[in-house]
C-alpha positions as CSV (number, residue, x, y, z in Angstrom):
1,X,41.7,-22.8,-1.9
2,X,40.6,-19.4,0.0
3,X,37.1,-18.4,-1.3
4,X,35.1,-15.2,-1.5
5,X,33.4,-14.5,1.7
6,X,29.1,-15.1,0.5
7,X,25.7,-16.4,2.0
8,X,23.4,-18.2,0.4
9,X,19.6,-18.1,0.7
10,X,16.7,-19.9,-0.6
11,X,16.3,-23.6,-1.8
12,X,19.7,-26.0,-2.4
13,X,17.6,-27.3,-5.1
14,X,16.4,-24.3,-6.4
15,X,17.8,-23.0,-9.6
16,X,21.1,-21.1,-8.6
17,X,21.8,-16.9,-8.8
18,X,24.6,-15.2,-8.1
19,X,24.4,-11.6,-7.0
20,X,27.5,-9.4,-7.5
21,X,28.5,-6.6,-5.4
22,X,30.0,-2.7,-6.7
23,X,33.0,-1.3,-5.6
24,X,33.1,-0.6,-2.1
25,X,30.2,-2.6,-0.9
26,X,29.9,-5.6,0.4
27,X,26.9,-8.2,-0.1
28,X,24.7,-5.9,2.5
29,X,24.0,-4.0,-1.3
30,X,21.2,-6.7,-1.9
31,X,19.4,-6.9,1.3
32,X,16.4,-5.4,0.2
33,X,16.4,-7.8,-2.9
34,X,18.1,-11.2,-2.6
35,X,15.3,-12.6,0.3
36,X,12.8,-12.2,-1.9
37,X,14.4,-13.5,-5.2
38,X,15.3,-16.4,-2.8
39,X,11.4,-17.3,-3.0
40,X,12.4,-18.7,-6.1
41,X,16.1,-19.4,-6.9
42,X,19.2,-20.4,-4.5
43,X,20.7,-17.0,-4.0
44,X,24.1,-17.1,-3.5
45,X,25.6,-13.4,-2.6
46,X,29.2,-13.1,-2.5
47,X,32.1,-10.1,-1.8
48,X,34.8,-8.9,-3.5
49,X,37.8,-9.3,-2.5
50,X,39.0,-7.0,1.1
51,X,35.2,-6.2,1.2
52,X,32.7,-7.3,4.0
53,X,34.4,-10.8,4.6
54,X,36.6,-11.6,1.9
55,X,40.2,-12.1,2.3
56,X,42.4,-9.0,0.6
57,X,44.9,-10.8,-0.7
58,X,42.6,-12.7,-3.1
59,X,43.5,-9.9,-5.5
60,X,46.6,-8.2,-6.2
61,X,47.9,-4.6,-8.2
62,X,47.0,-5.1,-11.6
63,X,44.2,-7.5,-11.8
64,X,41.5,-7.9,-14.1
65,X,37.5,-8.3,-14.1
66,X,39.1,-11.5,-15.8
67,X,40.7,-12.3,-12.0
68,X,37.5,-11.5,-10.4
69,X,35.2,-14.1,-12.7
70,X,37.7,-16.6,-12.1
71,X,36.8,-16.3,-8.0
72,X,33.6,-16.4,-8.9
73,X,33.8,-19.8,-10.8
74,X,35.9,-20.7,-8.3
75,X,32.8,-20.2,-6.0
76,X,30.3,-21.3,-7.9
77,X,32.2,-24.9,-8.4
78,X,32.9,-25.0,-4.8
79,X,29.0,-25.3,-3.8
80,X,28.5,-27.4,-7.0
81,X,27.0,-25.2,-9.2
82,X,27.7,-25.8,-12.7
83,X,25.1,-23.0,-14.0
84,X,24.0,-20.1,-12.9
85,X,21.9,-16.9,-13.7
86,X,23.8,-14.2,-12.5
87,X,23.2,-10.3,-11.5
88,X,25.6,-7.5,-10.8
89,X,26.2,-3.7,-9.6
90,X,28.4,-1.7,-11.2
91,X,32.2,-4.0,-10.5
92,X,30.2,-7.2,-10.3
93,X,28.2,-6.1,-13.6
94,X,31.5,-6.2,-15.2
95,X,32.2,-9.2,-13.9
96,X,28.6,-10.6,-15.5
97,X,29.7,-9.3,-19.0
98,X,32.7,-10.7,-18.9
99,X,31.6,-14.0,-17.6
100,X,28.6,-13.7,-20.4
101,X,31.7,-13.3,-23.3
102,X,33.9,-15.8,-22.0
103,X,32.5,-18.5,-20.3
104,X,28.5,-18.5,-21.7
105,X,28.2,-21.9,-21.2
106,X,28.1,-21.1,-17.1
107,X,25.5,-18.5,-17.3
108,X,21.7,-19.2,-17.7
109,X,20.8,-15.4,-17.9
110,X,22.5,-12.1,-17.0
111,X,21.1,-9.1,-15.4
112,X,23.6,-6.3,-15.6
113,X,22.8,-2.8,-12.9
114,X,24.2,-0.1,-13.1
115,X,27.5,-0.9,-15.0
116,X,28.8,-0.2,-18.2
117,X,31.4,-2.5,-21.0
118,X,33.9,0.2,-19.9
119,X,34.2,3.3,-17.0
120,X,34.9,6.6,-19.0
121,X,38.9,4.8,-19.8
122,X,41.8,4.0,-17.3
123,X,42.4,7.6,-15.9
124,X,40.1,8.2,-13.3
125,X,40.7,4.9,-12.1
126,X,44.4,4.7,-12.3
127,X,43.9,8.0,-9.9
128,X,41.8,6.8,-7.7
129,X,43.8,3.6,-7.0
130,X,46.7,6.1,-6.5
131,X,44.8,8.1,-4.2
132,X,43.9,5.4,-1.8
133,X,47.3,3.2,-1.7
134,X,48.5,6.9,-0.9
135,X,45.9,8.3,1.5
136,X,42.9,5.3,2.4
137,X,39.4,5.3,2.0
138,X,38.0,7.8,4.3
139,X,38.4,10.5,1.8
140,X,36.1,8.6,-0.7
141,X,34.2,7.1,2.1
142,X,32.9,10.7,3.1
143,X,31.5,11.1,-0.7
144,X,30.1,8.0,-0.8
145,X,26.5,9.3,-0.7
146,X,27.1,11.8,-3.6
147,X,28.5,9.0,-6.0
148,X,26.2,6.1,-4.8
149,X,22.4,8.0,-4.1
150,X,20.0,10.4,-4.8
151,X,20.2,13.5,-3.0
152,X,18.6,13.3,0.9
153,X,19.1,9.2,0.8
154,X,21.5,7.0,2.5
155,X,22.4,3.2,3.5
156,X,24.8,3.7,6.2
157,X,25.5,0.0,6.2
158,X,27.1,0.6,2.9
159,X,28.6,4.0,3.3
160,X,30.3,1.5,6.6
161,X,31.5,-1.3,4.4
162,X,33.0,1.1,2.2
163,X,35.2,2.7,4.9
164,X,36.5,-0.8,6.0
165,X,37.2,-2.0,3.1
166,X,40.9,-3.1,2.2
167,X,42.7,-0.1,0.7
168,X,45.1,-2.4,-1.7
169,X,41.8,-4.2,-2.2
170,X,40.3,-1.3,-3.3
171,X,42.9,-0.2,-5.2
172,X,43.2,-3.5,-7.2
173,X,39.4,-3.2,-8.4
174,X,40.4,0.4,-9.7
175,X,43.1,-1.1,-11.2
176,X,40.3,-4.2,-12.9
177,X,37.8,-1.2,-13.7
178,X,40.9,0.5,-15.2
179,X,41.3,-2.3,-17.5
180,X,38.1,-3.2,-18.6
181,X,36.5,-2.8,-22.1
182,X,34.2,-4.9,-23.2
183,X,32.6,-2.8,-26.5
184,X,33.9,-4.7,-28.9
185,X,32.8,-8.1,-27.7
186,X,29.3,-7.4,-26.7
187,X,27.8,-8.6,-29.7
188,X,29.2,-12.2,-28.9
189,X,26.9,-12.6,-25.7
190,X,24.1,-15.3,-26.8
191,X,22.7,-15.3,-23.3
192,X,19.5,-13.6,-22.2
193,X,20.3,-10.1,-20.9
194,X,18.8,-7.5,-19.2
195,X,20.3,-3.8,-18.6
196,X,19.0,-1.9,-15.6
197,X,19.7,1.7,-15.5
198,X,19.4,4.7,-12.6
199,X,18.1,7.4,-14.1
200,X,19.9,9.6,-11.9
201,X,23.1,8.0,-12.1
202,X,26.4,10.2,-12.4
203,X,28.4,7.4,-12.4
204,X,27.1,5.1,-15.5
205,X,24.6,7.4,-16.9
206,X,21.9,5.2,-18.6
207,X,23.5,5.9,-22.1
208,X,26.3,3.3,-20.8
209,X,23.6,0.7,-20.3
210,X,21.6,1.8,-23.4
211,X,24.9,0.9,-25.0
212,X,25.2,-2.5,-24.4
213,X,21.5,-3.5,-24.9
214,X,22.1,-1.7,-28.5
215,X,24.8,-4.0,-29.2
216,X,23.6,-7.2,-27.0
217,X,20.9,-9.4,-29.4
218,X,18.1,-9.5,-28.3
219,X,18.6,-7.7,-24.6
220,X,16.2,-5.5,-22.9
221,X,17.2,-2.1,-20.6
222,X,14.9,-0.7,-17.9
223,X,15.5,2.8,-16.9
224,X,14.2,3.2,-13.1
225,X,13.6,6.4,-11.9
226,X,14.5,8.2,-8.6
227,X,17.8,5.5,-8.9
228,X,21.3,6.2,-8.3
229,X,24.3,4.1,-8.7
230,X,22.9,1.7,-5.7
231,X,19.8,1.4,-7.2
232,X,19.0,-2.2,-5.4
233,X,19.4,-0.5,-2.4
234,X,17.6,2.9,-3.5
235,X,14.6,1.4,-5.6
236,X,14.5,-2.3,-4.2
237,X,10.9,-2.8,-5.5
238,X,11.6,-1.6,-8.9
239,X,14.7,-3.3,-9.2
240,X,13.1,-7.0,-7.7
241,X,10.3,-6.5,-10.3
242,X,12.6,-6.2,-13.1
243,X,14.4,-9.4,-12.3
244,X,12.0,-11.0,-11.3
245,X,10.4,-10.3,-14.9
246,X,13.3,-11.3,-16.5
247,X,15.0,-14.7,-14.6
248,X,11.6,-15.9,-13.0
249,X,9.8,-18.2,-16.4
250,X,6.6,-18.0,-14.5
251,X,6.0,-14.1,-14.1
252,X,6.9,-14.4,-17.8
253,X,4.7,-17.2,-18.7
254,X,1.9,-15.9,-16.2
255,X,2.1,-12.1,-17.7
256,X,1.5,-13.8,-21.5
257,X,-1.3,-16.1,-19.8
258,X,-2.5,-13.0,-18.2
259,X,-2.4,-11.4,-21.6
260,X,-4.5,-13.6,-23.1
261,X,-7.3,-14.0,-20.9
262,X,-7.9,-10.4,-19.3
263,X,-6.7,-8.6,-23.0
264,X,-4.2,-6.4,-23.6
265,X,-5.9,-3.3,-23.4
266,X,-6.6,-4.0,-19.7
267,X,-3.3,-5.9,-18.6
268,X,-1.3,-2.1,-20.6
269,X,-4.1,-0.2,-18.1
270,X,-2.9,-2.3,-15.1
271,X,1.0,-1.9,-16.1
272,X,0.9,1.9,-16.4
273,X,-0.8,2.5,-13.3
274,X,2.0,0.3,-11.3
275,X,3.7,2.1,-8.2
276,X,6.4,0.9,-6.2
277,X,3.9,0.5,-3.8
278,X,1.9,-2.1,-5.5
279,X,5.0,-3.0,-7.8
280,X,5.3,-6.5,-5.8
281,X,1.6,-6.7,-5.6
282,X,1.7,-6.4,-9.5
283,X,4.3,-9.4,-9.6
284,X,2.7,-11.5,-7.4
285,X,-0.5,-11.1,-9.9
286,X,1.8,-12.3,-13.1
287,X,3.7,-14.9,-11.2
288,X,1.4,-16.9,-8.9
289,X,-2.1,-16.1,-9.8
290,X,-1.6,-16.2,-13.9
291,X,2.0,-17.9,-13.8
292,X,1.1,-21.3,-11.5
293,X,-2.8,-21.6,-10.9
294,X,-4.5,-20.5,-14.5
295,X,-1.2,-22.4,-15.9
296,X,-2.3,-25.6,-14.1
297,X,-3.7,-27.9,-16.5
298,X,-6.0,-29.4,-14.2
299,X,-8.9,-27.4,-15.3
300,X,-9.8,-25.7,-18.9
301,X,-9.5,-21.9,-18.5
302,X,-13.4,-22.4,-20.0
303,X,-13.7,-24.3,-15.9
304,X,-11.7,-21.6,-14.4
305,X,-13.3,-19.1,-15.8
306,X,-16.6,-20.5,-14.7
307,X,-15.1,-20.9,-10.9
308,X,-14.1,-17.6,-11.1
309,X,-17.6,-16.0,-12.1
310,X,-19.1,-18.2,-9.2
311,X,-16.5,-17.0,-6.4
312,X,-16.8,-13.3,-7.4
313,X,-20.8,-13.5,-7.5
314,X,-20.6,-14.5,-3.8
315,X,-18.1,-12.0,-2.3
316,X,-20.1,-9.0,-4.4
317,X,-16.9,-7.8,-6.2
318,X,-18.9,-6.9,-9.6
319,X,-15.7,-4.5,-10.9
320,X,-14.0,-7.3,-11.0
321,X,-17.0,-9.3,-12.3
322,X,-17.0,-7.6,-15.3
323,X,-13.7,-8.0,-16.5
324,X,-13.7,-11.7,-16.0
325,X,-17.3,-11.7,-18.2
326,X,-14.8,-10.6,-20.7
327,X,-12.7,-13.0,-20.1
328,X,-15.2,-15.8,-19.8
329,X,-16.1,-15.0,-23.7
330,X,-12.5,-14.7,-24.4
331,X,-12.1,-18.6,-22.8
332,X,-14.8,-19.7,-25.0
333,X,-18.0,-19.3,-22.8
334,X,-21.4,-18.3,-24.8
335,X,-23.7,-15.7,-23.3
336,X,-26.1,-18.5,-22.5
337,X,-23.2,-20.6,-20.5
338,X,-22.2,-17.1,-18.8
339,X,-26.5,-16.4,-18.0
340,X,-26.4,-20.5,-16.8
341,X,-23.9,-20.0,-14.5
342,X,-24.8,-16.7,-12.9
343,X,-28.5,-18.9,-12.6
344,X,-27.0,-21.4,-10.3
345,X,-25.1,-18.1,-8.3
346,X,-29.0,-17.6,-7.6
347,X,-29.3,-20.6,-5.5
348,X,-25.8,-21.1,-3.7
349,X,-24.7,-17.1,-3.4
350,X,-28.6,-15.9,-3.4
351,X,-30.9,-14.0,-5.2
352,X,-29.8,-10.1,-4.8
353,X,-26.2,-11.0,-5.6
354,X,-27.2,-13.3,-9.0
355,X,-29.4,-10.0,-9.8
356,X,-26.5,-7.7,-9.4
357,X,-24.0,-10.1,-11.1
358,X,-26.7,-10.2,-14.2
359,X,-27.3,-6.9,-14.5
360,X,-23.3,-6.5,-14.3
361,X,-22.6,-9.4,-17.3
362,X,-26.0,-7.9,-19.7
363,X,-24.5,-4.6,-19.7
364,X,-20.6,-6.3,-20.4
365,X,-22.2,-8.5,-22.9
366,X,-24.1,-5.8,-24.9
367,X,-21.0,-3.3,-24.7
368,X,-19.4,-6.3,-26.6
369,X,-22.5,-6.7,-28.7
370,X,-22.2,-3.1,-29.8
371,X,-18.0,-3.7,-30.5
372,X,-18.9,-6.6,-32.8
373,X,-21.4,-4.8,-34.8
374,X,-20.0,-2.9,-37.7
């Protein structure tokens, strides 16, 4: 049986996730993204049919986002994966709603970009699939940055892939887009599901996505700003943190664990101060420091948090000091454990950094003194 065209990255043994492409790219759309999911999962990244390497005639006139899951069971069976999580752009978002309504006992989680449960009805695409059996792609391909990006931004990798695609390719995925609507099943998908939206997107304008976390239980929607249609390849960062957040168990588990120890109050400061340039820092915070090593049940977080006083004592960050004092009485630690380990700081780190690390802890612990007293 002829296969969709994909690489995989990442573990064999990892837990598997398939990445789904839009219309008119090919895999290239999740460069900037699937290396670094591939730290933890087994990222398999495939292309629709007549795109990037897949064989046109995989698809004919008048398929379906139906026709299009199918290949991508076929896929998934043909590496021997039973169950996946699964993300996709636009097209391969479809394609992760429909598999989510008719075949949930494949998917693990969904993560759906960009997309929408239907494309503004079968018109525009019913013209569109005229237009290029009639005239190509170059037409579209020339508009491809106005549809896909932000004004002033480009991938010309994808604006390439999308003037070699397959023109009765092409046309067959209007024809599927045509098709498509989903509304009136959404409330059947049971698995966990996440909606992210451009903010700047013409094409499904985050009311689409808003749409179907209204009428998914229990889903979630990020709205990214600066984002087009392409946001994974516009807003990488923002896009990896999301998923991450959502298919990773530790970032999850370590942003809770996080939550409890450092308090909410600080974690909410730490959240809305988040860039996309210390975005992945952020994540790697929730998901290795909080979501492996204080998860480790090795050591009480009462030990860690001891550890942790010691090892800031002797490299002078005090800042940070103070909000694991905080901490420490959060994990169970008495002012007089807290004064007994900054003591022995005295003799292993020295005297001028136990004095600054007291002084630091006495004016923590009487700000809490003062909290406490009605």
């Amino acid at each position: 049986m002829t296969l969709l065209h994909h690489g995989a990255e990442g573990s064999a043994s990892a837990p598997a996730l398939l990445l789904g492409p839009s219309l008119g790219t090919s895999y290239a759309l999740w460069d900037r993204v699937a290396p670094e999911l591939s730290v933890a999962h087994r990222v398999i990244r495939w292309d629709l049919p007549g795109h990037g390497g897949s064989p046109a005639d995989l698809i004919e006139a008048g398929a379906t986002v139906g026709d299009l899951a199918a290949l991508v069971l076929a896929l998934a069976d043909s590496l021997g994966v039973e169950r996946f999580a699964y993300a996709g752009v636009s097209l391969g978002g479809a394609v992760g709603l429909h598999l989510a309504v008719h075949h949930p006992e494949r998917l693990s989680s969904l993560a759906v970009i960009c997309s929408s449960a239907h494309f503004n009805g079968s018109t525009p695409w019913e013209e569109r699939a005229a237009l290029v059996r009639r005239e190509g792609l170059a037409g579209l391909a020339g508009s491809a940055d106005a549809r896909w990006f932000t004004p002033g931004f480009t991938v010309e990798r994808l604006v390439r892939d999308h003037r070699a695609a397959d023109p009765e390719a092409y046309a067959a995925c209007c024809d599927a887009l045509a098709a498509f609507d989903l509304r009136a099943k959404l409330a059947d998908i049971s698995v966990p599901t996440l909606l992210i939206a451009g903010r700047e997107d013409p094409a499904t304008p985050p009311a689409h996505l808003r749409e179907i976390a209204d009428a998914v239980p229990g889903a979630s929607l990020v709205e990214i700003p600066g984002a087009s249609h392409l946001a994974p390849a516009e807003r990488p960062e923002a896009v990896l943190t999301a998923l991450r957040a959502h298919f990773d168990g530790g970032a999850r588990r370590g942003m809770e664990v996080r939550r409890q120890v450092l308090g909410d109050a600080h974690v909410d400061r730490a959240q809305s101060r988040q860039t996309p340039f210390t975005a992945r820092f952020q994540d790697f915070i929730s998901r290795y420091a909080w979501g492996e090593i204080w998860t480790d049940p090795t050591l009480s977080r009462r030990e860690r948090s001891m550890i942790t006083l010691t090892a800031l004592v002797a490299h002078g960050h005090y800042e940070e000091l103070a909000m694991h004092v905080r901490a420490a009485r959060r994990n169970g630690l008495t002012p007089e454990e807290i004064g007994a380990v900054l003591l022995q700081t005295a003799v292993y780190c020295g005297v001028p950094a136990a004095n600054s690390a007291f002084a630091t802890a006495q004016r923590v612990l009487a700000e809490e003194d003062d909290t406490a007293t009605p």
